[in-house]
N, C-alpha and C positions, 0 to 999 in steps of 0.2 A: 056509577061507574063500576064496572067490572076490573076485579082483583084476581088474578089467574094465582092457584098453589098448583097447581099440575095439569098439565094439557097431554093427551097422549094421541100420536097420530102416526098411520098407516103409511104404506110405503107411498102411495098418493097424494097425502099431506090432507086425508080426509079425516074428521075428529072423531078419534073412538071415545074417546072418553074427558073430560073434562071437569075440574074440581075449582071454584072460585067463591067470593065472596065479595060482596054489592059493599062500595066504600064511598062515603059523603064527606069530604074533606080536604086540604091541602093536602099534594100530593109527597112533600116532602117526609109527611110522617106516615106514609106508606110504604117507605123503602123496601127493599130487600136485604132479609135476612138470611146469613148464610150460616147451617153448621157444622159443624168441625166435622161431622162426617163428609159434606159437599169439599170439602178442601184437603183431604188425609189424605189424598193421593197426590196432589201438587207439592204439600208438605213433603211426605217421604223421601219424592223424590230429588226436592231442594236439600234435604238433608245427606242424601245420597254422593248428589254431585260435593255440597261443601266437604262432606269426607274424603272422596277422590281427590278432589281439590289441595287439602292437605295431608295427605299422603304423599300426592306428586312431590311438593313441593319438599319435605320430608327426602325423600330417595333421591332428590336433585341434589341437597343438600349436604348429603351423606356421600354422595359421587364425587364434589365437587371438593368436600375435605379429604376425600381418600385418595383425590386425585384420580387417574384410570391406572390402570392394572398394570402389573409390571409384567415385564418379557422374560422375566426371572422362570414363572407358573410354566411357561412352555417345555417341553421336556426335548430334548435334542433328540433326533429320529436318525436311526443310524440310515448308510448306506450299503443296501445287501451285498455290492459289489466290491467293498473296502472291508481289506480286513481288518479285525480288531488290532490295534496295538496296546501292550502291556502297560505305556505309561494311561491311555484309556480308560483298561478296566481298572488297576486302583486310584484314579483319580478321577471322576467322570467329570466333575465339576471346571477342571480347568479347560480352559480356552485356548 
C-alpha cells in the first residue's frame, strides 16, 4: 500500500510530482501526523480571536460600571441671535 507524504498537482489535477512510501501493516499505526508548523496558522489565529474575545468583554464591563456618559460633557452652544446676558457670562454653569 502506498503511503502519500506529498502529492503536488497542476491546475488540471494532473501529478507533477509525488513523494510516498510502500507500508505493510494495520492501518491504524499509519496515522497522520501533524506539525506544529501545519497548524501555527490555525493556532494564531484561535489566539487572536480569544484576545478579542476578552477585550470585548473587558470594555463591556467598564461601560457597564461607568454606566453611559453624562449630559454634563456637552458644552451649551450659544445662540448667535440672543444676546449675551451678564448673569450668563459670570455664571455660565447655571440653568
Amino acid at each position: 500500500m502506498k503511503i502519500y507524504t506529498k502529492i503536488i498537482l497542476d491546475k488540471n489535477n494532473q501529478v507533477l510530482k509525488e513523494e510516498f512510501f510502500e507500508y505493510l501493516g494495520p492501518m491504524a499505526y499509519a496515522g497522520i501526523h501533524y506539525t506544529y508548523g501545519a497548524n501555527k496558522n490555525a493556532k494564531l489565529m484561535e489566539k487572536q480571536a480569544k484576545k478579542e474575545k476578552r477585550l470585548a468583554e473587558k470594555r463591556a464591563k467598564k461601560q457597564k460600571k461607568d454606566g453611559p456618559r453624562k449630559e454634563d460633557d456637552k458644552k451649551t452652544e450659544l445662540d448667535p441671535n440672543e444676546a449675551l446676558s451678564l448673569d450668563f457670562i459670570t455664571n455660565p454653569n447655571k440653568e
